[in-house]
C-alpha positions as CSV (number, residue, x, y, z in Angstrom):
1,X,-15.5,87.4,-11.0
2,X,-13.5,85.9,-8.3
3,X,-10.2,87.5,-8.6
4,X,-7.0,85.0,-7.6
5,X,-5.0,85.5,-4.8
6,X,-1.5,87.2,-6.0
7,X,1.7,87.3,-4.1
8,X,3.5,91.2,-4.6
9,X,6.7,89.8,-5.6
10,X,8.7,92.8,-7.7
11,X,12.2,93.2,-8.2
12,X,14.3,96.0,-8.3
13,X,14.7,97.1,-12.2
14,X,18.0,97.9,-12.3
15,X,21.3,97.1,-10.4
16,X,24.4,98.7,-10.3
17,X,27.6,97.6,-11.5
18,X,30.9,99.1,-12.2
19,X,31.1,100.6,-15.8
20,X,34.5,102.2,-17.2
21,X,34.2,105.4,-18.9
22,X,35.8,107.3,-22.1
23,X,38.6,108.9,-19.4
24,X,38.9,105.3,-17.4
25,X,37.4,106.2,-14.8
26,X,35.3,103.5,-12.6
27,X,31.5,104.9,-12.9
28,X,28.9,103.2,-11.3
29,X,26.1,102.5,-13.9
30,X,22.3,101.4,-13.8
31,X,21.4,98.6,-15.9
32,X,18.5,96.4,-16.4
33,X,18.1,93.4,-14.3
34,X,16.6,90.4,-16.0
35,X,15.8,87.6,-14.2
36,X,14.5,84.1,-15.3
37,X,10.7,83.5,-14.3
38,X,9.8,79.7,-14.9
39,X,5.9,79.4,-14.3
40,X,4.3,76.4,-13.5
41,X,0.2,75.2,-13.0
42,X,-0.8,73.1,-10.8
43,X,2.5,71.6,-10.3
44,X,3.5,71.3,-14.2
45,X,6.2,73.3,-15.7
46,X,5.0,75.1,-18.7
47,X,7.7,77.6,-19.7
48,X,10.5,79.8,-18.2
49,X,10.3,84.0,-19.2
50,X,12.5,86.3,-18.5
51,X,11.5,89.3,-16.6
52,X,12.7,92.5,-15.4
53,X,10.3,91.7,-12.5
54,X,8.1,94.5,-11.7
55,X,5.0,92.9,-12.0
56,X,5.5,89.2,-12.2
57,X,2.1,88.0,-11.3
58,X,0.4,90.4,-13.9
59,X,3.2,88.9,-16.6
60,X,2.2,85.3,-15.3
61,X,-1.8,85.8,-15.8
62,X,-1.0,87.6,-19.6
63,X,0.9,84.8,-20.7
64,X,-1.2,82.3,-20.0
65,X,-4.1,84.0,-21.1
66,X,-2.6,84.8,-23.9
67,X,-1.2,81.6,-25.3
68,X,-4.7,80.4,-24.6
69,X,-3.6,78.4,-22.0
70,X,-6.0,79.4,-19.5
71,X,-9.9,80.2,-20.6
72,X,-11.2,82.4,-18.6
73,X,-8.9,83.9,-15.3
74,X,-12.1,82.7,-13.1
75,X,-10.3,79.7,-13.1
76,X,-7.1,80.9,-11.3
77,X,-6.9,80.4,-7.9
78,X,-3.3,81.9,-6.7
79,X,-0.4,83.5,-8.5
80,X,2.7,83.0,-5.8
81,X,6.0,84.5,-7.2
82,X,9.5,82.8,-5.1
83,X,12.4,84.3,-6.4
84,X,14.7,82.4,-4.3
85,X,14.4,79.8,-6.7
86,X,13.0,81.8,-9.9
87,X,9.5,80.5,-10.3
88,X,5.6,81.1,-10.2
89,X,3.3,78.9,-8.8
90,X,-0.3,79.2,-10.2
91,X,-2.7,77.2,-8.5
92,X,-6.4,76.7,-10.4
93,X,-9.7,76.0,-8.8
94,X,-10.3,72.9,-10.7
95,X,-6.7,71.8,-10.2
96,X,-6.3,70.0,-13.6
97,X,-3.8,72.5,-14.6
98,X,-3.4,73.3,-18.1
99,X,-5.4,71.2,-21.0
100,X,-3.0,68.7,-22.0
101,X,-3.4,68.9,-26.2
102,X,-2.5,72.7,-25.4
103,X,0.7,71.9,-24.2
104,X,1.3,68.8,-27.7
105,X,2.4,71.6,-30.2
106,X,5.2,74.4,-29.1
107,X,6.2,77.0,-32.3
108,X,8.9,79.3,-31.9
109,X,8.4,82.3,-33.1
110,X,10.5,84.7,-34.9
111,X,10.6,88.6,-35.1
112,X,12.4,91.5,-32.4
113,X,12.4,88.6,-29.7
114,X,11.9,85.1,-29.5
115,X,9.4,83.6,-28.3
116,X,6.9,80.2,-28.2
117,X,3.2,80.0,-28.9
118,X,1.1,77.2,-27.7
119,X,-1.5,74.5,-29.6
120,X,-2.9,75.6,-32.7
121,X,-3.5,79.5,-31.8
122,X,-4.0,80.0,-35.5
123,X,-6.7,78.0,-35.9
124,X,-8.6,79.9,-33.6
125,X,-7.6,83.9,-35.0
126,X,-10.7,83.6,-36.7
127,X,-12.8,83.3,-34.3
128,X,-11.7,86.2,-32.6
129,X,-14.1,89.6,-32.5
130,X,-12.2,92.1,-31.5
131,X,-14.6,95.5,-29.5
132,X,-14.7,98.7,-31.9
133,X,-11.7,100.8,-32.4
134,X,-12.8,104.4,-30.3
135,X,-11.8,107.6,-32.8
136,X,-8.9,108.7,-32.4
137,X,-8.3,112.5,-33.7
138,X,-5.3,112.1,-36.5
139,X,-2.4,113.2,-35.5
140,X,-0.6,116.2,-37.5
141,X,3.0,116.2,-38.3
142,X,5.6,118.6,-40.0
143,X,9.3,117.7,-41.4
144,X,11.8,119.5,-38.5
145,X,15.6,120.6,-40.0
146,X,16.7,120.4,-36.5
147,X,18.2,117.3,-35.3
148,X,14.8,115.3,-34.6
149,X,13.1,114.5,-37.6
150,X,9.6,114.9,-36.9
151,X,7.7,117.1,-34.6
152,X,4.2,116.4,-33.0
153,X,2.4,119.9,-34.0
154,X,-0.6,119.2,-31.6
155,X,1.6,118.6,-28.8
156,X,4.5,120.8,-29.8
157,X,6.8,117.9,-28.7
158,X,9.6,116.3,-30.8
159,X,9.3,112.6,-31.7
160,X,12.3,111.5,-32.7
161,X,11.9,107.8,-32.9
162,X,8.6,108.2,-35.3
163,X,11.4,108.9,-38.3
164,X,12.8,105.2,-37.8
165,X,9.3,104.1,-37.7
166,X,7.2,106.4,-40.1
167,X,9.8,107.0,-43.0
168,X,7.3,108.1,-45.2
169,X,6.0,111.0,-42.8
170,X,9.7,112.2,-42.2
171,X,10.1,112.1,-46.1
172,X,6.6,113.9,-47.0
């Protein structure tokens, strides 16, 4: 597999700004810095992300394999990430850029984010095979009284957020 040629183009992940704590007090504070990633092949916009930009090229290549946008990454020729003006240019070998009835139907989708799905992707779930699922040992948990609500008795660890998640384990 010929692997395309990717520019290292991260960002930092967080940038400081001046937050106002309980006392009034001026308190410099992390936050997360997203930035707008609009990616384009061969030339033709196809849809602008938004990115904490760590890995941009990596984020580029998912998408469109994901969305089914790109067949096989073979066909990628260059990933280059500018973020002087926000946007990835992927170049392909064949230079025809993305199949054109892939780009006629946009649906945006619903759920913790929003976000849009290309052609008919449904139409081709079932075609999908998915490799076999390795065994996983099952993982034993006990109901805590402390302030976490579930604890991990192979690890010994708390895990809080399972409660949110699991309600049924914190319950049992």
């Amino acid at each position: 597999m010929n692997r395309p040629k990717l520019s290292q183009a991260t960002r930092p992940l967080t940038f400081d700004i001046d937050a106002i704590n309980e006392r009034g007090e001026i308190v410099p504070t992390a936050i997360a810095g997203e930035h707008p990633l609009t990616i384009y092949v061969d030339k033709r916009e196809i849809v602008t992300l938004m990115t904490l930009g760590a890995a941009p090229e990596a984020l580029t290549l998912g998408y469109l394999r994901n969305q089914r946008l790109i067949a096989k990454l073979d066909e990628i020729a260059s990933v280059q990430v500018d973020w002087e003006v926000d946007a990835v240019a992927v170049t392909t070998h064949h230079g025809n850029g993305v199949t054109a009835n892939r780009m006629d139907k946009r649906t945006v989708t619903t759920g913790c984010g929003q976000g849009t799905v290309f052609g008919d992707l449904m139409a081709e779930i079932d075609d999908l095979e998915l490799p076999p699922m390795p065994a996983f040992p099952k993982p034993r948990f006990t109901v805590c009284s402390n302030r976490y609500a579930i604890t991990n008795q192979s690890t010994n660890r708390p895990a809080q957020c399972m409660a949110a998640h699991w309600p049924k384990v914190a319950k049992s």
